[in-house]
C-alpha positions as CSV (number, residue, x, y, z in Angstrom):
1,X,-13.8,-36.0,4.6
2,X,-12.0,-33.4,2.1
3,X,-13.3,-29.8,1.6
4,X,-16.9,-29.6,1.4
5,X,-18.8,-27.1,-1.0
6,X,-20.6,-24.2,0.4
7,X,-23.5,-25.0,-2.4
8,X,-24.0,-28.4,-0.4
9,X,-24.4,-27.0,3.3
10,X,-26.7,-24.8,1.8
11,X,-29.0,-26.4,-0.2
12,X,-29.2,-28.8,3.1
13,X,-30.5,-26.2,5.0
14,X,-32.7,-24.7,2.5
15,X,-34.6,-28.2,2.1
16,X,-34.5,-28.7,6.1
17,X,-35.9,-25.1,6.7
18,X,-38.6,-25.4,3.5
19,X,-39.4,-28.5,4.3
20,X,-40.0,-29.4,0.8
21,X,-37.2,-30.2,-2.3
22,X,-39.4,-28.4,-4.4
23,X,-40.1,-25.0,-2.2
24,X,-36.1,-25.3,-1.8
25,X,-35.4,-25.7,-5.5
26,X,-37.4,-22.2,-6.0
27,X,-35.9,-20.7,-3.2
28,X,-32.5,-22.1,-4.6
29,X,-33.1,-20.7,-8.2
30,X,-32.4,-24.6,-8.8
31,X,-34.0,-27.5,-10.6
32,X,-35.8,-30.1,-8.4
33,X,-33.3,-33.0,-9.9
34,X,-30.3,-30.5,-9.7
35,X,-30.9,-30.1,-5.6
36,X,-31.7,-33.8,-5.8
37,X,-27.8,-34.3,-6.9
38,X,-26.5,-31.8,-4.3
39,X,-28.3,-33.2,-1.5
40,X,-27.0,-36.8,-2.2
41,X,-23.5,-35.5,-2.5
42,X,-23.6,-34.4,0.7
43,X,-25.0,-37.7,2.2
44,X,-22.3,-39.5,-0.1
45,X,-19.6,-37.1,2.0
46,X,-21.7,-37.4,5.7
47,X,-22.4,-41.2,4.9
48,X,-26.0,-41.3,5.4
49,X,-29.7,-40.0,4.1
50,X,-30.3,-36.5,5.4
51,X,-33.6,-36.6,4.7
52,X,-36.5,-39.2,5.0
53,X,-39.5,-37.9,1.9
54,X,-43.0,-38.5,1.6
55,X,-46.3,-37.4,1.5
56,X,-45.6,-34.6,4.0
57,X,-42.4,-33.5,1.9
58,X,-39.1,-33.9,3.1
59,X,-38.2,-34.6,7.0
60,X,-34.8,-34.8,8.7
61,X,-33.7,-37.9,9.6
62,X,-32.1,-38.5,13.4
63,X,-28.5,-37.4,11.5
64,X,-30.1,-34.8,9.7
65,X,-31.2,-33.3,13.1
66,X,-27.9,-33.7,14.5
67,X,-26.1,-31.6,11.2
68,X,-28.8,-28.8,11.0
69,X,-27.7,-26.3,13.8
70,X,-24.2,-26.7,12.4
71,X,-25.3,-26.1,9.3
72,X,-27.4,-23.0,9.4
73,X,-24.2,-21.4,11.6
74,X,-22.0,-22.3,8.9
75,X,-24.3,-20.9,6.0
76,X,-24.9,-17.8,8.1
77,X,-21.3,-17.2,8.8
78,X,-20.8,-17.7,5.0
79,X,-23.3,-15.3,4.0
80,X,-21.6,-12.9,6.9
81,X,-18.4,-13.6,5.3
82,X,-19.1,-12.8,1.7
83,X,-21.2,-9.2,3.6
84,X,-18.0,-8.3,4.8
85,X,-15.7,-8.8,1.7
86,X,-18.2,-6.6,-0.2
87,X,-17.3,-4.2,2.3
88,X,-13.3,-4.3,2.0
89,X,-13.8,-4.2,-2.2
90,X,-16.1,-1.4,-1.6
91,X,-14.0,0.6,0.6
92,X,-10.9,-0.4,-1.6
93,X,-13.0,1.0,-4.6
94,X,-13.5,4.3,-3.0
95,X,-9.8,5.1,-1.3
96,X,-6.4,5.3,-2.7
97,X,-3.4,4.9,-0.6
98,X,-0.7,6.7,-1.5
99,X,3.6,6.6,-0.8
100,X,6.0,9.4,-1.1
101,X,9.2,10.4,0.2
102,X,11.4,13.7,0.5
103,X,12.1,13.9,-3.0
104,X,8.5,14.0,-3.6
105,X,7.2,16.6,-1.1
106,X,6.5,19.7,-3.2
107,X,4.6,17.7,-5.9
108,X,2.7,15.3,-4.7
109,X,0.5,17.4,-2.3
110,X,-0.5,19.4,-5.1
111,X,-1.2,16.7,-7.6
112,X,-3.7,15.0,-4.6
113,X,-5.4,18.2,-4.4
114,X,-6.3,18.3,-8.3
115,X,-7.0,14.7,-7.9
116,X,-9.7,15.2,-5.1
117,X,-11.1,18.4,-6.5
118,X,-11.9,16.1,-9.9
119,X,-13.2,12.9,-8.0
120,X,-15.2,13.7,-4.9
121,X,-16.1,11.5,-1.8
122,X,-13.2,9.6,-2.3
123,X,-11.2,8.7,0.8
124,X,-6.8,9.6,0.3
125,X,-4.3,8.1,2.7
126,X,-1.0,9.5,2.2
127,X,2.1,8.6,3.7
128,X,5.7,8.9,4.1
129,X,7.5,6.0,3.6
130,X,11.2,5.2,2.2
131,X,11.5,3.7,-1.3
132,X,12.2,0.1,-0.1
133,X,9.6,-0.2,2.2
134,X,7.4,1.0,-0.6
135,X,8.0,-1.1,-3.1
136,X,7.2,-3.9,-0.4
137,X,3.6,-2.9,-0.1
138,X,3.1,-1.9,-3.8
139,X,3.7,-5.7,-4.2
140,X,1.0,-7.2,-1.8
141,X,-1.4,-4.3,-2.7
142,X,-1.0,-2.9,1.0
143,X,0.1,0.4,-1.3
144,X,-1.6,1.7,-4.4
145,X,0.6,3.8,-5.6
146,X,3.9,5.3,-4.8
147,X,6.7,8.3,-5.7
148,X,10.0,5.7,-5.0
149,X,13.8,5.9,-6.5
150,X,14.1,3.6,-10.1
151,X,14.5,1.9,-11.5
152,X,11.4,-0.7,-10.8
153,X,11.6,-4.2,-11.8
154,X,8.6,-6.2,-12.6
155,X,5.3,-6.4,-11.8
156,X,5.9,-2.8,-10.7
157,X,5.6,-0.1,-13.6
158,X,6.1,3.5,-13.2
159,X,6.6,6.9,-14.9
160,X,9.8,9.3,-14.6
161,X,8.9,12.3,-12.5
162,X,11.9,13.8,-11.9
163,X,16.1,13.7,-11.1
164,X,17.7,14.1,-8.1
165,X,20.8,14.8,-6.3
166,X,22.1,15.6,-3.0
167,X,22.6,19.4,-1.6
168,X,24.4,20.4,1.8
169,X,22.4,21.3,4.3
170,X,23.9,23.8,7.1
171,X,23.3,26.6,9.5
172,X,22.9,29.5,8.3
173,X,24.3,31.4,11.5
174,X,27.3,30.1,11.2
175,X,29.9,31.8,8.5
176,X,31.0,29.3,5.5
177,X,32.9,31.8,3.4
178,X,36.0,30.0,1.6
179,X,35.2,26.9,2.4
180,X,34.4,24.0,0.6
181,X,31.6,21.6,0.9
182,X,34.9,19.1,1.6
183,X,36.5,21.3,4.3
184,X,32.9,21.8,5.9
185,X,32.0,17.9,6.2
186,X,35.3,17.5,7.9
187,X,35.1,19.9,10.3
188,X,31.6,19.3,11.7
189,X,29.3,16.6,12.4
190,X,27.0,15.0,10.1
191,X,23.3,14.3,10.3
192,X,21.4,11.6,9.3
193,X,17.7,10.4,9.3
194,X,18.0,6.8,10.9
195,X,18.8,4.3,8.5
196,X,15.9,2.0,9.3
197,X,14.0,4.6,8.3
198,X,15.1,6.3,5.4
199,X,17.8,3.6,3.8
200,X,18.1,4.8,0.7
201,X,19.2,8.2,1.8
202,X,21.4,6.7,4.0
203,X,23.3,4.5,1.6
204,X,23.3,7.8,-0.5
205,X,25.3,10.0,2.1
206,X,27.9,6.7,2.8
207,X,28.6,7.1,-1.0
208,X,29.0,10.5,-1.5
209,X,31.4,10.3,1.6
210,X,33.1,7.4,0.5
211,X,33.9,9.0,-3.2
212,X,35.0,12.1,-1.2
213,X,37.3,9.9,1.0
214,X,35.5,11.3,4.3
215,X,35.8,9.0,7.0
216,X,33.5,10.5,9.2
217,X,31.0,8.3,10.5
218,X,26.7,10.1,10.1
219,X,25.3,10.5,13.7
220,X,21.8,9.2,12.7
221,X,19.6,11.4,15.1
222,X,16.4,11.4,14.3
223,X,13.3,9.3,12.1
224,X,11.8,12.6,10.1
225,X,13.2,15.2,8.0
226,X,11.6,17.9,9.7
227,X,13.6,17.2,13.0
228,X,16.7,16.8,11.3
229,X,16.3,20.1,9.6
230,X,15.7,21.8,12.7
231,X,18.7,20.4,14.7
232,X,21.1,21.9,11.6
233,X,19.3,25.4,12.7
234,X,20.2,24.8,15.9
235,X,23.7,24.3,15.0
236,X,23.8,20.8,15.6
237,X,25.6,19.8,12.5
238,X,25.4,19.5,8.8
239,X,23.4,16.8,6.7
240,X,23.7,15.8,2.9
241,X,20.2,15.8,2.3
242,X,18.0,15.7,-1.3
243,X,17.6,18.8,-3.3
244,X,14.3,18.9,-3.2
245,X,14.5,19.9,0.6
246,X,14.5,23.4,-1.0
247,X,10.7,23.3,-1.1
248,X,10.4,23.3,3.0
249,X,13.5,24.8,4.1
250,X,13.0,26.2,7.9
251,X,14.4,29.0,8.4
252,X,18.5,29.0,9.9
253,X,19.0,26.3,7.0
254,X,21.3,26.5,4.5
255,X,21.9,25.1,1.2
256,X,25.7,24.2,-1.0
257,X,25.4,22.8,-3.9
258,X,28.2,20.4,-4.1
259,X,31.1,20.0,-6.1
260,X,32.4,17.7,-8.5
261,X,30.0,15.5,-10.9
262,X,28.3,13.8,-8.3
263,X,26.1,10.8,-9.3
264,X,22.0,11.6,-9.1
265,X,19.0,8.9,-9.1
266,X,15.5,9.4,-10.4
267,X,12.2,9.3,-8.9
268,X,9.4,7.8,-10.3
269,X,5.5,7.4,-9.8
270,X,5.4,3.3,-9.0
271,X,2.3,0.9,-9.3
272,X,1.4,-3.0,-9.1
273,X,0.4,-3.4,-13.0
274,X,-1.0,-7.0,-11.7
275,X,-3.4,-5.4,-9.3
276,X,-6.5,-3.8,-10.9
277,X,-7.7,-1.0,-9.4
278,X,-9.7,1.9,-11.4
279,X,-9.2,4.8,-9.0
280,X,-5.6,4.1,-8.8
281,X,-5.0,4.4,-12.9
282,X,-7.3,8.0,-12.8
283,X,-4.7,9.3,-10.2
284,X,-1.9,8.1,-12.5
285,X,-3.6,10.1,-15.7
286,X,-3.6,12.8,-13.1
287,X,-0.4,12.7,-12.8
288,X,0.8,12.2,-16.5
289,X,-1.7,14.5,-17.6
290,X,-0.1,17.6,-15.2
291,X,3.4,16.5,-16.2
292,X,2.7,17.1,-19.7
293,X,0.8,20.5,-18.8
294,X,4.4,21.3,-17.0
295,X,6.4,20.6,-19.9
């Protein structure tokens, strides 16, 4: 026996509980000859008559008996089923999840903000979470939108938000006068978010170092940006780090620009164009509309 249709198991249990094709059929929003057909596909599937009808309407037979129980379970776990993927589109409906990474801390706080003030009772989850990982979950719709490094290849669309490069991070107790961003790399040790965790950065610093011909290997010593920044206050080291770090600096952090014409990337608001999702594409006008009100 292949897949059997829902409709079926249903309409058997409607006639079994009515006792009466016609009572069913109403209760079915059905024609009496349509649950006619639907009843003897399911005996053509079973391979036997369900029901036994006469005067007093229509009476399970011995296998009849034996399928009902099952039946109303499976109808009832059916109808629980469908309940509870109402539920999921409704609560999809009424949040937004949302990515974002260090390049992306001073803005996207503030754009959420507008967003909620203009679209109340709405539910926001916002996390960080590197580019790559981002772009994962943007595909199988476990993200809704994201603020990730392009450029984006298809299904994903996005929007340029901004450009960015890396800065030197350092402590500010300690005296850097006549010496170059070069000179300082070599002479102390550099910090890095975990790779696992923030790749992109990671692969970032290796090339900057590699163009530089520094052959100093990152000590990757922490999984958030706030840590890190607090262990170069300490003294701990020095970190190559993205400009937009400027927007949180602690204080006992430094910044160097750094010299020569290094290469930069762009950052860019990221969606599944293949997923539909209305609350998503309001916080992308949100977005487009405050860039342009910027410009």
């Amino acid at each position: 026996m292949s897949g059997m249709d829902i409709r079926l198991i249903r309409a058997f249990v409607t006639v079994a509980e009515q006792g009466s094709y016609h009572k069913a059929a109403m209760a079915l929003h059905l024609t009496q000859p349509a649950l006619s057909k639907q009843i003897q596909a399911l005996e053509q599937q079973v391979g036997g008559a369900l029901f036994q009808r006469g005067r007093h309407g229509a009476i399970l037979t011995e296998p009849g008996q034996q399928l009902f129980s099952k039946a109303q379970d499976l109808v009832k776990q059916h109808h629980h089923f469908l309940s509870y993927t109402r539920e999921i589109q409704k609560k999809n409906s009424d949040s937004l999840l949302i990515g974002f990474g260090i390049s992306s801390f001073n803005t996207v706080p503030a754009w959420i903000n507008i967003f909620q003030n203009m679209h109340t009772g709405i539910e926001l989850s916002v996390s960080h979470i590197p580019s790559s990982v981002q772009c994962k979950l943007l595909m199988d719709g476990s993200l809704h939108v994201g603020f990730v490094r392009l450029p984006m290849t298809e299904p994903l669309s996005s929007i340029f938000i901004k450009h960015e490069k890396l800065i030197l991070a350092v402590p500010s107790a300690k005296t850097w006068q006549q010496k170059s961003e070069r000179d300082i790399l070599m002479s102390n040790t550099i910090l890095q978010i975990n790779p696992d965790q923030s790749p992109c950065q990671a692969e970032q610093t290796r090339q900057y170092l590699l163009q530089s011909d520094i052959t100093a290997e990152p000590a990757s010593v922490t999984d958030d940006i706030h840590t890190l920044l607090a262990l170069i206050a300490g003294g701990n080291g020095v970190a190559l780090l993205p400009e937009s770090v400027r927007n949180f600096l602690p204080a006992g952090v430094s910044l160097h620009n750094l010299e020569g014409n290094q290469a930069g990337w762009d950052i860019g608001l990221v969606w599944n164009s293949q997923i539909s999702n209305h609350l998503r594409d309001q916080f992308i006008e949100t977005v487009k509309n405050n860039i342009k009100s910027n410009h």
